[in-house]
Structure formats: C-alpha cells, structure tokens
Legacy VTK file of the C-alpha trace (Angstrom):
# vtk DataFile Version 3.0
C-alpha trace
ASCII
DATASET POLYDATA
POINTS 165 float
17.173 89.503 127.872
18.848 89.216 124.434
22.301 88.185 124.123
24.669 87.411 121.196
27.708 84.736 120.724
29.221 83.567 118.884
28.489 80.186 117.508
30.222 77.255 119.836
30.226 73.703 119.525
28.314 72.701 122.055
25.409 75.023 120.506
25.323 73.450 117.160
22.555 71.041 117.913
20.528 73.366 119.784
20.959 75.959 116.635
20.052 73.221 114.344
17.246 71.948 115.852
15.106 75.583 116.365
15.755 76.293 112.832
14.717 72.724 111.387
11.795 74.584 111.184
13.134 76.832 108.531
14.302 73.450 106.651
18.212 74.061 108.106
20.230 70.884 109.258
22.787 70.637 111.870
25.541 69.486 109.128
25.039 73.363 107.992
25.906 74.749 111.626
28.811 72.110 111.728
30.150 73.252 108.503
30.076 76.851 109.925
31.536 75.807 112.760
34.526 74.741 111.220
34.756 77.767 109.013
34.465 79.898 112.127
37.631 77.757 113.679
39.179 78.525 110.214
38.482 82.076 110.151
36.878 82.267 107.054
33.131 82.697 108.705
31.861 83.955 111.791
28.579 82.904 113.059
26.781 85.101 115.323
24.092 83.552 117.528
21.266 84.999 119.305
18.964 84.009 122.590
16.649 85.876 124.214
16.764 84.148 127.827
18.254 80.547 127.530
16.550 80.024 123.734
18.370 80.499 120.263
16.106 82.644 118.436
18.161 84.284 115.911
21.627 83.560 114.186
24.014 85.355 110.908
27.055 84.403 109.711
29.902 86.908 107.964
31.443 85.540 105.635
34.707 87.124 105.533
35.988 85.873 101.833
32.195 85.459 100.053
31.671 83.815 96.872
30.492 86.842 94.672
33.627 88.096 92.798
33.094 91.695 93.188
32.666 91.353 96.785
35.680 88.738 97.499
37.935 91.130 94.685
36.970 93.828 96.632
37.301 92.212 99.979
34.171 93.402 101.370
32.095 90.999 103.979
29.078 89.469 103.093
26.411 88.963 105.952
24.813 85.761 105.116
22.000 83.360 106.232
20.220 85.367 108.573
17.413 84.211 110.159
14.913 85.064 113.235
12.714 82.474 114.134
8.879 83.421 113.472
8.008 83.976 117.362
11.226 86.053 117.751
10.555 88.278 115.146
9.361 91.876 115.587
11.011 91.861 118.943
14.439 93.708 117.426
16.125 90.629 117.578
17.051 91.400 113.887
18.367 94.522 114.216
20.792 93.384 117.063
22.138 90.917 115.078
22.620 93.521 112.282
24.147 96.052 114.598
27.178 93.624 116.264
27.620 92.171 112.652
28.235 95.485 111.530
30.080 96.539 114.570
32.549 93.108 113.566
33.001 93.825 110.388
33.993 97.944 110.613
36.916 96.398 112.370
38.419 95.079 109.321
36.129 96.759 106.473
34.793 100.252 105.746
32.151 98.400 103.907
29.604 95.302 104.168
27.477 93.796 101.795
24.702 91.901 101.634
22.728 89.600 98.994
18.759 89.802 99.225
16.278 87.506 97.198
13.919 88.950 95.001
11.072 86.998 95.859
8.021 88.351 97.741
9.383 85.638 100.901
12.094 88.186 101.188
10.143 91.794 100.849
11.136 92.303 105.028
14.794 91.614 104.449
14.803 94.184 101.509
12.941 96.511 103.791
15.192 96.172 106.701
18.157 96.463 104.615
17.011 99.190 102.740
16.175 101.454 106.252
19.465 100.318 107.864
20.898 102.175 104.283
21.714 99.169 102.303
22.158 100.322 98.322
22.460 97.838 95.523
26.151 97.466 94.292
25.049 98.430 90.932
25.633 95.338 89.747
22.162 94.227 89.192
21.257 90.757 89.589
22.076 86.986 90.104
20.972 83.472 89.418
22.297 80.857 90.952
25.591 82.936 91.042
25.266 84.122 86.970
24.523 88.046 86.649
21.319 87.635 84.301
21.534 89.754 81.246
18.711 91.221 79.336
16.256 88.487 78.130
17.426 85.817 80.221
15.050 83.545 81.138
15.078 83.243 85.253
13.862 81.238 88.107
11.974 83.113 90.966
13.642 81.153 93.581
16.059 81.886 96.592
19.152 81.879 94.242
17.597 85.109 92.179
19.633 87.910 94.270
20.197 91.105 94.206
23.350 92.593 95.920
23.751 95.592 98.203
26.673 97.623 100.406
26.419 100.281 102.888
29.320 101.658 104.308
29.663 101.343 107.953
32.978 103.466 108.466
LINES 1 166
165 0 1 2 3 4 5 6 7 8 9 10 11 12 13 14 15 16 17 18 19 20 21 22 23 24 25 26 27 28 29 30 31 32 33 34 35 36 37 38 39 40 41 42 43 44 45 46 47 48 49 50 51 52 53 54 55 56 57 58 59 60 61 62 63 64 65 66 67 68 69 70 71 72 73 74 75 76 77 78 79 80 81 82 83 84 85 86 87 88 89 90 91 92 93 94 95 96 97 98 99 100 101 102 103 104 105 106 107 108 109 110 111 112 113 114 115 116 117 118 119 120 121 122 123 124 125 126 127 128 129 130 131 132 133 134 135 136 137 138 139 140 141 142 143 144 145 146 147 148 149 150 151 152 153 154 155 156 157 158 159 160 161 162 163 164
C-alpha cells in the first residue's frame, strides 16, 4: 500500500540512506527538515508498505526570481527510487503536492533539466500539463542568452507552471 507524509525526524536517516543511492546525504534531509519546521519547505515522503521509496519537497519561497516575485511554489528534488518506479508512485507524489499547494496558490511550477537523464521528468510533466514559463532557460541560476556557451549538466533548466486552480 502506498502512503505519503510528511517528512519527520525520526525518518531522516531512513530517507537518506535509500537515496544514497542517488548520491543524496542525510545532511540534505536534515536541512529540509529544518526548513519544513520553518515553513519555508515541505517535504513529502513516500512508502509503499514500511519502505521509503519516493520523496518531493515544495519549496514555498524558491530561488528563481520570477517564481519567488510571483509567489508561485516550486516542486523540487523529486525522486522515485529505480525499483519503485513505474508503479505510480510518481504521480501520487505529484497529485498531494499539487493538492498542498492549490491551498495557497492557483499555480505551481516546476524546473526540469535538459539533459537526456531527465527526458521522463519532462514527459511526466509535460502529460500532467506542465508549460514552460516562457522564460527559456537557466544555468546554474543565469537565464543563458543567445550564444552563450553552456554546460549540459543538472544546473541547465528549463522552467514550467501549470495551473492547478
């Protein structure tokens, strides 16, 4: 049975040892934790049965401008393990972070790499009507202009919204 929580204290070394995998750390999950108790992050945690298997955060005042002037949420750092994946795991978390944020927010966005690593995120966002801000893209939190020389790397983003109201 899937269930989500959010992220407690006592979870944070169970959270960051599944994901060590994925090159996380616990200091991460503390340093959400203590955002969560600040109310500037949540962190949403998901099991299926008694293992974590999936986890977002939404981070309530991000660090891109047009979303923090705008004071849209950002879903951030979402992850499904590799054996949890393809079992909607994904999609749950997607659907009570969304669910969350409507309650303060008639919009949500989202930053997605542009690297092939992330070609399922952009899918999934892109069917759960996900639209790029119009923006166009970062680097390592720059909007690169035309002729810019970039990185293809996890910091080359490209932003999107969907309105949830």
């Amino acid at each position: 049975m899937l269930a989500i929580a959010p992220l407690c204290r006592d979870d944070i070394a169970e959270v960051g040892a599944a994901f060590a995998v994925l090159n996380k750390t616990v200091a991460q999950y503390e340093r959400y934790f203590a955002e969560q108790q600040a109310g500037a992050r949540l962190v949403l945690v998901a099991r299926l049965g008694a293992a974590v298997c999936g986890y977002l955060t939404i981070n309530w005042q991000p660090d891109y401008a047009p979303f923090r002037a705008a004071a849209i949420p950002e879903i951030q750092d979402f992850n499904v393990l590799p054996a949890c994946r393809h079992r909607h795991v994904g999609t749950a978390l997607m659907d009570e972070a969304e669910r969350l944020v409507r309650a303060r927010s008639s919009i949500v966005g989202i930053g997605v790499g542009l690297h092939h690593d992330y070609g399922a995120a952009q899918r999934l966002y892109w069917l759960r009507g996900y639209v790029p801000d119009a923006r166009g893209i970062t680097a390592h939190g720059r909007r690169v202009n035309w002729n810019d020389d970039v990185k293809s790397d996890d910091d080359l983003v490209l932003w999107l919204t969907k309105t949830i109201s």
